[in-house]
C-alpha positions as CSV (number, residue, x, y, z in Angstrom):
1,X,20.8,10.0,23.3
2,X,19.3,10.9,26.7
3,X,19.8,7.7,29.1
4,X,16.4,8.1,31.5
5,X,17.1,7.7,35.3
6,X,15.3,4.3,36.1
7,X,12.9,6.1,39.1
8,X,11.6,8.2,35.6
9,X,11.3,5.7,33.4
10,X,9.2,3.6,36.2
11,X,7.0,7.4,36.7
12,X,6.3,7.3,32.9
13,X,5.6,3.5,32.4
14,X,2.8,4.4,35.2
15,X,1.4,6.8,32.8
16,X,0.9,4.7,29.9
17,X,-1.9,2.9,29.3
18,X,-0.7,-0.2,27.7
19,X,1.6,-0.9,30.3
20,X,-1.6,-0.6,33.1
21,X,-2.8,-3.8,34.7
22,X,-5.9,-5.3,33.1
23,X,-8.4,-5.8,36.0
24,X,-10.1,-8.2,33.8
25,X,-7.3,-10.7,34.0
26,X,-6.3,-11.2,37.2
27,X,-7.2,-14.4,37.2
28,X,-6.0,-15.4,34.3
29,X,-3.4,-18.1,35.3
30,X,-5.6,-20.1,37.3
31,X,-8.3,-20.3,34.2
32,X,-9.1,-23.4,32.1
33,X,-7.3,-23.2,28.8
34,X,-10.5,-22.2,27.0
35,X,-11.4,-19.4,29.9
36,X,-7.6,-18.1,29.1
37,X,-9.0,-18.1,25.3
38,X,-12.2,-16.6,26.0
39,X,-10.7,-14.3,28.4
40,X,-7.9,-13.0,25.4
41,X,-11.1,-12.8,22.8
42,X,-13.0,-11.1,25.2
43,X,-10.3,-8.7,25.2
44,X,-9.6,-8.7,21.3
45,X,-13.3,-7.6,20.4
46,X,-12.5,-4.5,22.1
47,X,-9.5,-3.6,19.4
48,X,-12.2,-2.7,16.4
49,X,-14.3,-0.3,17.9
50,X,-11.7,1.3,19.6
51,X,-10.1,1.7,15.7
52,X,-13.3,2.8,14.4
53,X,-12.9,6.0,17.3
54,X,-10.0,6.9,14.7
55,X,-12.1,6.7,11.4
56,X,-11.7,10.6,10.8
57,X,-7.5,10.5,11.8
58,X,-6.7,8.0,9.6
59,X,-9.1,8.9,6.5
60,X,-6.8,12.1,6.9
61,X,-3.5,10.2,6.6
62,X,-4.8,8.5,3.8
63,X,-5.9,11.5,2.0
64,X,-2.2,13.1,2.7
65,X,-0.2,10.1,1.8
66,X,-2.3,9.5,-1.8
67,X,-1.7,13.1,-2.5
68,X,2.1,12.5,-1.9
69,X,2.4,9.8,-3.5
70,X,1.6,11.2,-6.6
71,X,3.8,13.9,-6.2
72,X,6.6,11.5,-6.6
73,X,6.7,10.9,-2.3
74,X,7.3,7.3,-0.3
75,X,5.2,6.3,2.3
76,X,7.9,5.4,5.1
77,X,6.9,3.6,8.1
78,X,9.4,3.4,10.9
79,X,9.2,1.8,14.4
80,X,10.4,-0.8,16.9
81,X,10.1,-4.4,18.1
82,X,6.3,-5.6,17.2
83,X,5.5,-2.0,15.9
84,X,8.3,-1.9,13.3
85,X,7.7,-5.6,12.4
86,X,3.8,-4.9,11.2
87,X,5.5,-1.9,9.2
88,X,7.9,-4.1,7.1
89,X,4.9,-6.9,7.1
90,X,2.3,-3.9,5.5
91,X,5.3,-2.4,3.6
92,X,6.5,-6.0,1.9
93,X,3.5,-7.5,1.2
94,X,2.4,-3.7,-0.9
95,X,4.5,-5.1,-4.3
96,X,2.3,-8.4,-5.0
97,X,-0.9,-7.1,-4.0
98,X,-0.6,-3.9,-6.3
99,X,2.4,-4.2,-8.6
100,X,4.2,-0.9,-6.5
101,X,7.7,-0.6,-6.7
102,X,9.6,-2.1,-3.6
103,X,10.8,1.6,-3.0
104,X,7.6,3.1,-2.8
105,X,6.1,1.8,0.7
106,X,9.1,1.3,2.9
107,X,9.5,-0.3,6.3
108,X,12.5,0.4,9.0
109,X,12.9,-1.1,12.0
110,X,15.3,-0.3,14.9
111,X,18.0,-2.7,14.8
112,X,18.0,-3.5,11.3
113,X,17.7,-6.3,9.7
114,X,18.4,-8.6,12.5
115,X,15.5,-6.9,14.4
116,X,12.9,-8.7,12.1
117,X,13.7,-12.1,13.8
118,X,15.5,-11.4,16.9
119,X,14.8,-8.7,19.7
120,X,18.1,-6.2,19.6
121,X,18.4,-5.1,23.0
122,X,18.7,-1.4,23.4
123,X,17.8,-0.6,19.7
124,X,14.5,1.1,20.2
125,X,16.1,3.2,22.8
126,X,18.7,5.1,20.2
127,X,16.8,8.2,19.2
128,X,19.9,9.1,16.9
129,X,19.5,6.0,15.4
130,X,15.7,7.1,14.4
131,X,17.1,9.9,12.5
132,X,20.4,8.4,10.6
133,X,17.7,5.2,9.5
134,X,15.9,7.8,8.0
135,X,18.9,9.6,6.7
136,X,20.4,6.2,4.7
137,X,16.9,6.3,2.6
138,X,17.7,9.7,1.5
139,X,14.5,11.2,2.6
140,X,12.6,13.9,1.1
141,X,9.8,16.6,1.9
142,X,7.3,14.9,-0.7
143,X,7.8,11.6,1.7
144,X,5.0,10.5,4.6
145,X,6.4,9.7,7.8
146,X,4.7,7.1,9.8
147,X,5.8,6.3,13.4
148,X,4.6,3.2,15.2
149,X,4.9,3.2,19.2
150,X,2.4,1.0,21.3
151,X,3.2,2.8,23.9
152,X,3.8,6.3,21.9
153,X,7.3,7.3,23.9
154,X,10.0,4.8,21.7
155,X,13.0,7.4,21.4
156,X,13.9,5.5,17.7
157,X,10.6,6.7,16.6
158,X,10.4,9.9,18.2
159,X,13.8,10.8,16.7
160,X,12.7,9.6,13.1
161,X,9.5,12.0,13.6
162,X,11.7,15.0,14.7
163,X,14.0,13.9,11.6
164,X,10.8,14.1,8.8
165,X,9.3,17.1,10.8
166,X,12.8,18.9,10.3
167,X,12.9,18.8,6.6
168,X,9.0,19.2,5.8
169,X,7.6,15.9,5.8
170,X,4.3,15.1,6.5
171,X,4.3,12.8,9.4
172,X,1.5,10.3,11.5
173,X,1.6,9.0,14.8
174,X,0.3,5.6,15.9
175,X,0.4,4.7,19.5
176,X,-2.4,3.3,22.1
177,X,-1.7,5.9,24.9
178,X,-3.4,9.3,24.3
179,X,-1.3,12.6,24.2
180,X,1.9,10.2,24.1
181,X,4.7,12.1,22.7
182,X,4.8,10.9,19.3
183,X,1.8,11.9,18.8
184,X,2.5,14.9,20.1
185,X,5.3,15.0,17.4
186,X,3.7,14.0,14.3
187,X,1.4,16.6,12.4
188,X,-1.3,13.6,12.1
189,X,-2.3,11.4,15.0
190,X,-4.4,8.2,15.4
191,X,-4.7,6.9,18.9
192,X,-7.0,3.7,19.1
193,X,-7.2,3.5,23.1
194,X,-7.5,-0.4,23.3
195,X,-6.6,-0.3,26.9
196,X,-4.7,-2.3,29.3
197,X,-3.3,-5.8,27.8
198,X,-4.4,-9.4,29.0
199,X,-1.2,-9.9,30.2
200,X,0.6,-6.7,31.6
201,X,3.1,-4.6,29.1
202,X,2.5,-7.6,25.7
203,X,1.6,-4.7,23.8
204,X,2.3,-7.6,20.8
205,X,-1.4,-8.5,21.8
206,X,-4.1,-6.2,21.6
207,X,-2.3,-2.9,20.7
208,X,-0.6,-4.8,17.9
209,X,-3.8,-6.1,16.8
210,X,-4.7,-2.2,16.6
211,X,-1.9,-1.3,14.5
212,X,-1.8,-4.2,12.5
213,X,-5.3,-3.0,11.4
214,X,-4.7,1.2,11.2
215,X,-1.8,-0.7,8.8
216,X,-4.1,-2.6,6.5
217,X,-6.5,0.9,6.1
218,X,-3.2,3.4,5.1
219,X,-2.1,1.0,2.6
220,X,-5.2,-0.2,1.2
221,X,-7.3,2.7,1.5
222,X,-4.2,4.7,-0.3
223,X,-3.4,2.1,-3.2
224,X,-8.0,1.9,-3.8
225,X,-7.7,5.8,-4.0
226,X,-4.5,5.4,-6.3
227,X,-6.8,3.3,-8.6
228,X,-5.3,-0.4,-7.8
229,X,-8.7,-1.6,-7.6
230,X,-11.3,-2.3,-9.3
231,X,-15.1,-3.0,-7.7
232,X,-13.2,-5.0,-4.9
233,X,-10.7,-6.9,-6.7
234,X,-6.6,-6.7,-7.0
235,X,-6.2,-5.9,-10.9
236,X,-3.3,-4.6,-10.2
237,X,-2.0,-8.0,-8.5
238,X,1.7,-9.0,-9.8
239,X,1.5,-12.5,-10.9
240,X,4.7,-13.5,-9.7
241,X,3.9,-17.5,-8.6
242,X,1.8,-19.8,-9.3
243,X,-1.3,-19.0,-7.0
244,X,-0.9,-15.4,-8.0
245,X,-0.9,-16.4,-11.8
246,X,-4.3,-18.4,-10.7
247,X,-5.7,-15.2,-8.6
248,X,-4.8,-13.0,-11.8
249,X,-6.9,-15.8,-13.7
250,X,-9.7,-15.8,-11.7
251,X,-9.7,-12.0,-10.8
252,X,-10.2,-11.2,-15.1
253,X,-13.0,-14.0,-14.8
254,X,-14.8,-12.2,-12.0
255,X,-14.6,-8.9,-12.7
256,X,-15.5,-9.8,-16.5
257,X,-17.6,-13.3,-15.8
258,X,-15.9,-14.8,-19.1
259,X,-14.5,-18.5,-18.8
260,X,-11.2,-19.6,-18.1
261,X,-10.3,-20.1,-21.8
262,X,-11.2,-16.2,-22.1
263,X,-9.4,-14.7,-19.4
264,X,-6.3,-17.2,-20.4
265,X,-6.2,-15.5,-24.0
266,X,-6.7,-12.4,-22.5
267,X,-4.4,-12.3,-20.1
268,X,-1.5,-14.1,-22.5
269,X,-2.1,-10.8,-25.0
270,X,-2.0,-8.7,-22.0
271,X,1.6,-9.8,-20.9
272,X,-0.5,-11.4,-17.8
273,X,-1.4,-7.6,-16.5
274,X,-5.0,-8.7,-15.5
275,X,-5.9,-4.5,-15.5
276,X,-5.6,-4.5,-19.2
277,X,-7.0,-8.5,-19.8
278,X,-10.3,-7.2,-18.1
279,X,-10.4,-4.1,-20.3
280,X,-9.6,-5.1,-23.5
281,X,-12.6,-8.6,-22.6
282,X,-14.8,-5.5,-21.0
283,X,-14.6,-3.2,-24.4
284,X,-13.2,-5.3,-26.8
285,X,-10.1,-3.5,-28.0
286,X,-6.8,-4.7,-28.1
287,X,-3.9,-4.7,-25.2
288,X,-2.4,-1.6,-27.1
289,X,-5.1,-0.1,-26.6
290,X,-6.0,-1.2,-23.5
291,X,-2.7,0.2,-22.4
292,X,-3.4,3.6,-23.7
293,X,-6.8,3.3,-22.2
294,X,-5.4,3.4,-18.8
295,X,-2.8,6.1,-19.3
296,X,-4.6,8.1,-20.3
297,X,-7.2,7.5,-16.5
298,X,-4.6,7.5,-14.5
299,X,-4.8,3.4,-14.4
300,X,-8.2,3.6,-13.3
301,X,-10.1,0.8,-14.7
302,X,-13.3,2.2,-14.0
303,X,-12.9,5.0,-15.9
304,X,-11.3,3.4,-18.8
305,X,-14.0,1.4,-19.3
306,X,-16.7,4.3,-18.8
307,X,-17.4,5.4,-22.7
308,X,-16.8,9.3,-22.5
């Protein structure tokens, strides 16, 4: 690992637009507490347009990382502090919303473990580290690669990119600063240029915002494409509590506008799988059936449920 001299590192934190000074908050500690508000919402509305600029990038991740999922591939993100948090956060939450094994969207974080609750100095600056993370979950080439750097020069993530790169992975950048090296080093980027924070450097704020919401497109854009959806609702939601038992109740209801007693039935035949509850109550044909059905769509409910 290559230890920058500090006059460097000083030279390249000039150069990065996240770390810039906001010239719309210099007043910010003398405001009222609602001026501080307004002042932070002010500078929040300016994180969705500037994610809309990457429409095109991130449609092309999508497109990648649905074809490589079905070749048997992970999706993998990897980054550090507040960037590899929202990766485990978008990873973890992929298994209840759309019944996906816990190995198939994957979050690492520099530090470890540890690093989800408490900072672990130093971590993100181990660019080995980037690579032997990546190396423990026995990566492949049919795996995506997503790096997650506000300020697009973390050496953990840069050394995880160089790592997927090596063996053929496909990999995407996400960072705020334009023609920041890991985007540089990824073979997809998306920069959503949200500009200089409210308060100088807290790229938890507005750049985390950003990737928070590139996050919520991969996954959900990937798992609507990988038919886990139908019209707009979760049928592939694990009911694994109580609310998600009720969700899974009221998700056969909506999507098939029976009653409760209906969807109940349907959804007790149906081992509580809500995808086949609403086809077998859409078709009228048994969970056997109903099972088949899907197979033989590629679990797209949609088309199961389209006569031929």
């Amino acid at each position: 690992m290559t230890t920058p001299d500090a006059h460097s590192l000083l030279a390249e934190l000039d150069r990065i637009v996240s770390e810039g000074r906001n010239p719309e908050t210099m007043d910010i500690d003398v405001l009222s507490t609602e001026g501080i508000l307004a002042c932070i919402n002010h500078e929040d509305a300016r994180v969705a347009p500037a994610v809309a600029s990457e429409l095109p990038a991130i449609a092309e991740a999508v497109d990648t990382i649905v074809s490589k999922l079905q070749q048997g591939g992970r999706l993998i993100y990897t980054g550090a502090g507040t960037s590899g948090r929202l990766g485990i956060l978008d990873a973890v939450e992929c298994r209840p919303t759309f019944s996906v094994p816990d190995t198939l969207v994957r979050g690492v974080i520099a530090g470890g473990d540890t690093a989800i609750t408490q900072a672990v100095e130093g971590a993100e600056d181990d660019e080995a580290q980037g690579q032997r993370d990546l190396e423990q979950l026995d990566l492949k080439a049919s795996d995506v690669v997503v790096g997650l750097s506000a300020s697009g020069r973390t050496p953990y993530v840069l050394g995880a990119l160089r790592y997927a790169n090596s063996i053929g992975c496909a990999t995407v950048g996400v960072a705020c600063t334009p023609q920041a090296p890991v985007l540089r080093e990824a073979s997809m980027a998306i920069c959503p240029e949200v500009g200089p924070e409210c308060l100088t450097g807290s790229t938890r704020m507005k750049a985390g915002t950003a990737q928070k919401l590139v996050l919520n497109m991969l996954s959900t854009a990937t798992m609507i494409k990988l038919g886990k959806t139908y019209q707009n609702l979760m049928v592939d939601v694990n009911a694994s509590n109580h609310k998600l038992r009720a969700r899974a109740k009221r998700i056969v209801m909506q999507a098939t506008e029976c009653d409760e007693a209906s969807a109940e039935h349907a959804l007790a035949q149906a081992n509580q799988q809500a995808k086949v509850a609403i086809l077998m109550l859409l078709t009228d044909i048994d969970a056997d059936e109903a099972r088949s059905r899907l197979a033989a769509n590629d679990g797209f409910l949609r088309r199961a449920a389209t006569p031929s």
